[in-house]
N, C-alpha and C positions, 0 to 999 in steps of 0.2 A: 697621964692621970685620967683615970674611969668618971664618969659622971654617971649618977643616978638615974633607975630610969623614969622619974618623974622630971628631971633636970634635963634629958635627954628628947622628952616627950615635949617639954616645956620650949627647948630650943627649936624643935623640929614645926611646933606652933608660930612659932616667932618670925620662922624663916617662910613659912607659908603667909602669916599674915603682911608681914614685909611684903613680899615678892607679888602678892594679890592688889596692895597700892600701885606697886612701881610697874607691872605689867599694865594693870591700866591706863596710868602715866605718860608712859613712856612706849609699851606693845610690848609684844614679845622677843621681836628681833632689837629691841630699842634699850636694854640694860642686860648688863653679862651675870655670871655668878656672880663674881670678884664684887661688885658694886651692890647686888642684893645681901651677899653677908656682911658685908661693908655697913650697909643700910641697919641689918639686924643686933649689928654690934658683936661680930662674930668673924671667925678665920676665913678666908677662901677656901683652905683646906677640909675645915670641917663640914664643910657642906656634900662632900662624901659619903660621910658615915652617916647621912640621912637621905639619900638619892644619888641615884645612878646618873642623871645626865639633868641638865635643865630642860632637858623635853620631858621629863616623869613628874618634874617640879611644873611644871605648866600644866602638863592635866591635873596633876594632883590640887594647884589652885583653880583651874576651871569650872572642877569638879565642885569644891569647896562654895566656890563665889556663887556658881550655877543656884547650890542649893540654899544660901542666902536666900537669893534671890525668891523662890521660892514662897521660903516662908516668912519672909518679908510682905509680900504681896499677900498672901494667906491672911497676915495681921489686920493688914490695912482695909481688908476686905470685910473678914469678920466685924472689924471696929466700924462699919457702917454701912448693918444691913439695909437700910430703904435707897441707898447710894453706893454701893461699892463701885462700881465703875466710874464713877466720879470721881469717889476718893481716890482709885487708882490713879486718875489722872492728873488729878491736883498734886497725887505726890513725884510720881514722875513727870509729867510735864511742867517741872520745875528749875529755877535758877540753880537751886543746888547742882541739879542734876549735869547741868552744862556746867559750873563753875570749881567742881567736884570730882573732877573724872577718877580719881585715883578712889574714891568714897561711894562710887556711885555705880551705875548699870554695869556688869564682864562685857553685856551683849554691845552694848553702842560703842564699848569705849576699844572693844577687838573683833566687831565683827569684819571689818575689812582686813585684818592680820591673817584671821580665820580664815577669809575666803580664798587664801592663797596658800593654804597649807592644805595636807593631807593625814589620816590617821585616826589615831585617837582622842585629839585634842578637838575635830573637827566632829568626828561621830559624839561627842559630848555635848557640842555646841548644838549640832543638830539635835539632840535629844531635848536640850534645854529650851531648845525653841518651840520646841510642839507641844512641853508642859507647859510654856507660857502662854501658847493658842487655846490649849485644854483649860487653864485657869479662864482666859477670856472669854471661852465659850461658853463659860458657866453662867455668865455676868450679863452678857448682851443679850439683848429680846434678838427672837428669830420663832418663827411658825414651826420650822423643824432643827432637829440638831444638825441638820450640813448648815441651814442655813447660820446660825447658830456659830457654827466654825468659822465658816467662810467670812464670817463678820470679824473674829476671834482674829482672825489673819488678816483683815484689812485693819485693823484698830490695832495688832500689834505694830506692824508695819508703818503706819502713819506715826504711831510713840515714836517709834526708835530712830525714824527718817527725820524729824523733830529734833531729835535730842541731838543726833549727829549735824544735822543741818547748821541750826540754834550756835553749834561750839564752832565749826568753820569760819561762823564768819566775827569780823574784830567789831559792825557795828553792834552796840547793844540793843539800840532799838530795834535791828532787823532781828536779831538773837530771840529776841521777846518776842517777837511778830511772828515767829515760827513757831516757836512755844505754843503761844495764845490762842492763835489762830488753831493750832492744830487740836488744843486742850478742848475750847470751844466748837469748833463744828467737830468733833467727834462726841459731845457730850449731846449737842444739837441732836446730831441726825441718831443717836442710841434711842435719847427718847422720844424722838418722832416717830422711831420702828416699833417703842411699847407699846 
């Protein structure tokens, strides 16, 4: 039986937003096809007639989440011009953020998957990280734009080392103390550089 192709576009959504929880989840070596159609309410088989291999299904959600991510951060920035790097960190450096993985950052929850792979999957992430530096550079006081960057890249870096930390471990209080601590002395020392 033929499916629409609005029906067809509709599934091929479905198995993308699926697969974008459960690789975060779980990573990418961490759930097979069979389990993400599974997930989507959908055949093992048909996950053919929409992608070649689950390495095309992993950029194509890298891709997708990357730019989430994006304009996510875009939002949250605009919504509070005399503070957007605040706001930024108020929303990522948050309980969500650890308690969430499947709802929350591509980069915290596979960059260590990432860093063992090679390709296209890996040229994306990298892409995706220098638009996050780029967005941070826009945000942090600096004298000039390297320094500007350079700041861009130490402030991503402490987020995402944060958020990865924060989920490691079982106490909560040490979870929150990674968090906080790291929410606060980056918020500290941004507007001590204004």
């Amino acid at each position: 039986m033929r499916v629409s192709r609005e029906k067809f576009a509709e599934n091929r959504e479905k198995i993308l937003q699926v697969a974008g929880v459960l690789f975060r989840e779980k990573g990418f070596d961490g759930i097979g096809v069979a389990e993400i159609m599974k997930a989507a309410g959908m055949t093992h088989g048909g996950f053919y007639g929409h992608f070649e291999s689950k390495e095309e299904l992993a950029l194509e959600v890298s891709r997708a989440l990357i730019e989430k991510v994006k304009i996510r951060w875009n939002e949250i920035i605009a919504s509070a011009p005399g503070r957007p790097l605040d706001a930024l960190l108020n929303h990522y450096l948050s309980r969500c953020s650890v308690d969430d993985p499947g709802g929350s950052c591509v980069f915290a929850s596979l960059a260590q998957e990432v860093s063992r792979s090679r390709g296209a999957v890996r040229e994306t992430f990298n892409d995706g990280l220098s638009m996050l530096v780029d967005i941070l550079s826009g945000i942090v006081p600096g004298a000039t734009p390297e320094q500007r960057r350079e700041k861009g890249f130490t402030t991503l870096s402490a987020m995402m080392g944060a958020v990865i930390l924060a989920r490691a471990v079982e106490s909560r209080e040490l979870s929150d103390s990674f968090l906080y601590t790291t929410r606060d002395a980056l918020s500290l020392a941004n507007r001590a550089d204004a």
